[in-house]
C-alpha positions in Angstrom: -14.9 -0.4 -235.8 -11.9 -1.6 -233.8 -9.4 1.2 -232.2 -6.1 1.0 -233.6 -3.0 -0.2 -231.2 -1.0 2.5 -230.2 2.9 2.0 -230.6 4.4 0.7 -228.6 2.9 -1.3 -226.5 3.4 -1.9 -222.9 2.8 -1.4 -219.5 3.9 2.4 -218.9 4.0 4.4 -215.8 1.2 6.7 -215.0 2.5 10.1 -216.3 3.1 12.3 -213.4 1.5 16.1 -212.9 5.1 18.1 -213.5 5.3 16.7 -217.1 1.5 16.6 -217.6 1.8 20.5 -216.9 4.6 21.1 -218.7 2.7 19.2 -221.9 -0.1 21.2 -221.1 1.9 24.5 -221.2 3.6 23.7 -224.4 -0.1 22.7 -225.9 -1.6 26.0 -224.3 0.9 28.0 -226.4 0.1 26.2 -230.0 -3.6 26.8 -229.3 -3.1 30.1 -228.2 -1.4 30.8 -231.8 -4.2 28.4 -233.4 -7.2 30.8 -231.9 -5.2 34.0 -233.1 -5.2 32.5 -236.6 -9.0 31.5 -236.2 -10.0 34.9 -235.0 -8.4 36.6 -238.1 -9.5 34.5 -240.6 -13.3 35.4 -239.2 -12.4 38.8 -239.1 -11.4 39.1 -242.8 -14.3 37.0 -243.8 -16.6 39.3 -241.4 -14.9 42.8 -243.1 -15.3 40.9 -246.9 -19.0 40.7 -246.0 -20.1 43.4 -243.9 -17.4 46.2 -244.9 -14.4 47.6 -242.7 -16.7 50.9 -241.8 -19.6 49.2 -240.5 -17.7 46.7 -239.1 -15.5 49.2 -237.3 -18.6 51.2 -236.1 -20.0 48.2 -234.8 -16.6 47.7 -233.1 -16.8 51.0 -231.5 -20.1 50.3 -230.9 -19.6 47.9 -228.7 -21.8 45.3 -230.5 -18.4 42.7 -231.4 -18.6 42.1 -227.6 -19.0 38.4 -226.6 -19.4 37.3 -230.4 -21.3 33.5 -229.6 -20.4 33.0 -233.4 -16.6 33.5 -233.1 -16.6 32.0 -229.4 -18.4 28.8 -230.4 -16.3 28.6 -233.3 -12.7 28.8 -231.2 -14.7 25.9 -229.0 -15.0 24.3 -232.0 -11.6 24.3 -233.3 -10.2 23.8 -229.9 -11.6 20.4 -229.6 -10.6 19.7 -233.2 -7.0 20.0 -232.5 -7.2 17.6 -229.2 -9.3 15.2 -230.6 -7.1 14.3 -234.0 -4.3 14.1 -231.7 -5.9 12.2 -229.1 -7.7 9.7 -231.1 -4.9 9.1 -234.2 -1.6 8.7 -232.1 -2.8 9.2 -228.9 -0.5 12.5 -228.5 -0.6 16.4 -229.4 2.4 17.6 -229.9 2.8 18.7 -226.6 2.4 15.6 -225.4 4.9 14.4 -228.1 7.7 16.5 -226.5 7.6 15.6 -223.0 6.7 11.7 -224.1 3.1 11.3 -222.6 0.3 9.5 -224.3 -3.1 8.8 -224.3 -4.2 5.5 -224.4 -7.1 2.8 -223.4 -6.0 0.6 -220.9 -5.7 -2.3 -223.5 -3.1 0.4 -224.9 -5.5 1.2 -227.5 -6.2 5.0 -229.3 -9.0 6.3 -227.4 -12.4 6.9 -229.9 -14.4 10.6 -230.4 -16.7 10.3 -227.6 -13.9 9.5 -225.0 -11.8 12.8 -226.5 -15.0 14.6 -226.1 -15.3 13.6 -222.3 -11.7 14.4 -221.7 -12.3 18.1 -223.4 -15.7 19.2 -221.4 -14.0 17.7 -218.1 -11.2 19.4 -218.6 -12.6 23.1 -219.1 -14.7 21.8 -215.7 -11.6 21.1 -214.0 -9.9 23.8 -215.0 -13.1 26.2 -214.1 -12.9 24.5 -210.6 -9.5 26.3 -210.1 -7.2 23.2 -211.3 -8.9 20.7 -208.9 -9.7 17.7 -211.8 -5.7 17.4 -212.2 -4.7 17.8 -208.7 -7.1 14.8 -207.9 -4.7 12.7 -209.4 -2.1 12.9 -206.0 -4.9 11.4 -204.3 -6.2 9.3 -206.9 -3.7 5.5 -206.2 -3.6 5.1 -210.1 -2.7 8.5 -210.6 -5.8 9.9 -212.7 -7.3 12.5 -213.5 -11.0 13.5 -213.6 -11.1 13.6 -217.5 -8.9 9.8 -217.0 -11.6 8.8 -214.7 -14.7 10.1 -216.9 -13.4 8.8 -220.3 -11.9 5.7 -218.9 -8.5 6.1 -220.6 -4.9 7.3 -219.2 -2.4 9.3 -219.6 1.1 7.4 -219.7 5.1 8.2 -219.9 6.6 6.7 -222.7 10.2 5.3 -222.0 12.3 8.0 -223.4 14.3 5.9 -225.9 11.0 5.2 -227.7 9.3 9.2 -227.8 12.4 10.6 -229.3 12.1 8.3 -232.4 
């Protein structure tokens, strides 16, 4: 299937760490209200199902801790939310704000496998203290790890174009 061209097309900078951070903060924040709504919509459907007494006792109980159901489902909905994004217009809304995009280098939208890649390398380089996106002042292109490892970039848009 071929990837859809991104508009518009061009040759655009490399977008630099300040605004990739700022994007990033911006993006941190809808997710963070994303997981809340997640997490509450699991906790209704657990009470509707279990009951509110048991499912306080096991609360108290100590037995809610670390729920792999819940946690796997947040990964889940996580990548969800960056991959439509990523692979539709090539921008979360984050993104959108600060005029970034993600793009193949033909200037294409990048497919589910390379969003996948850019996810699991971020959390790595985010679990390495921030090193993945600080190797892009070293980098000469300017990328990061999850650029280097899904073969696609992040770009500034001109800003007479992102605030159409």
């Amino acid at each position: 299937m071929p990837k859809p061209a991104l508009i518009p097309q061009g040759d655009f900078p490399a977008a630099g760490l300040p605004r990739r951070l700022a994007a990033m903060f911006y993006d941190f924040l809808l997710c963070a209200a994303l997981l809340i709504v997640v997490t509450f919509l699991y906790k209704l459907i657990q009470m509707a199902i279990v009951g509110s007494e048991r499912l306080r006792q096991l609360s108290d109980a100590g037995a809610l801790d670390g729920d792999p159901l819940l946690s796997t489902l947040l990964l889940f909905c996580l990548f969800g939310f960056f991959a439509k994004f990523w692979t539709h217009n090539g921008q979360t809304l984050g993104m959108q704000v600060w005029g970034l995009r993600i793009q193949n280098s033909d200037g294409t939208a990048i497919d589910l496998w390379q969003a996948l890649l850019r996810f699991l390398i971020a959390i790595v380089s985010w679990l390495c203290l921030g090193l993945g996106h600080l190797w892009m002042l070293w980098d000469k292109q300017g990328r990061t790890w999850q650029d280097l490892y899904s073969n696609s970039r992040v770009i500034r848009l001109p800003k007479n174009i992102h605030k159409k």
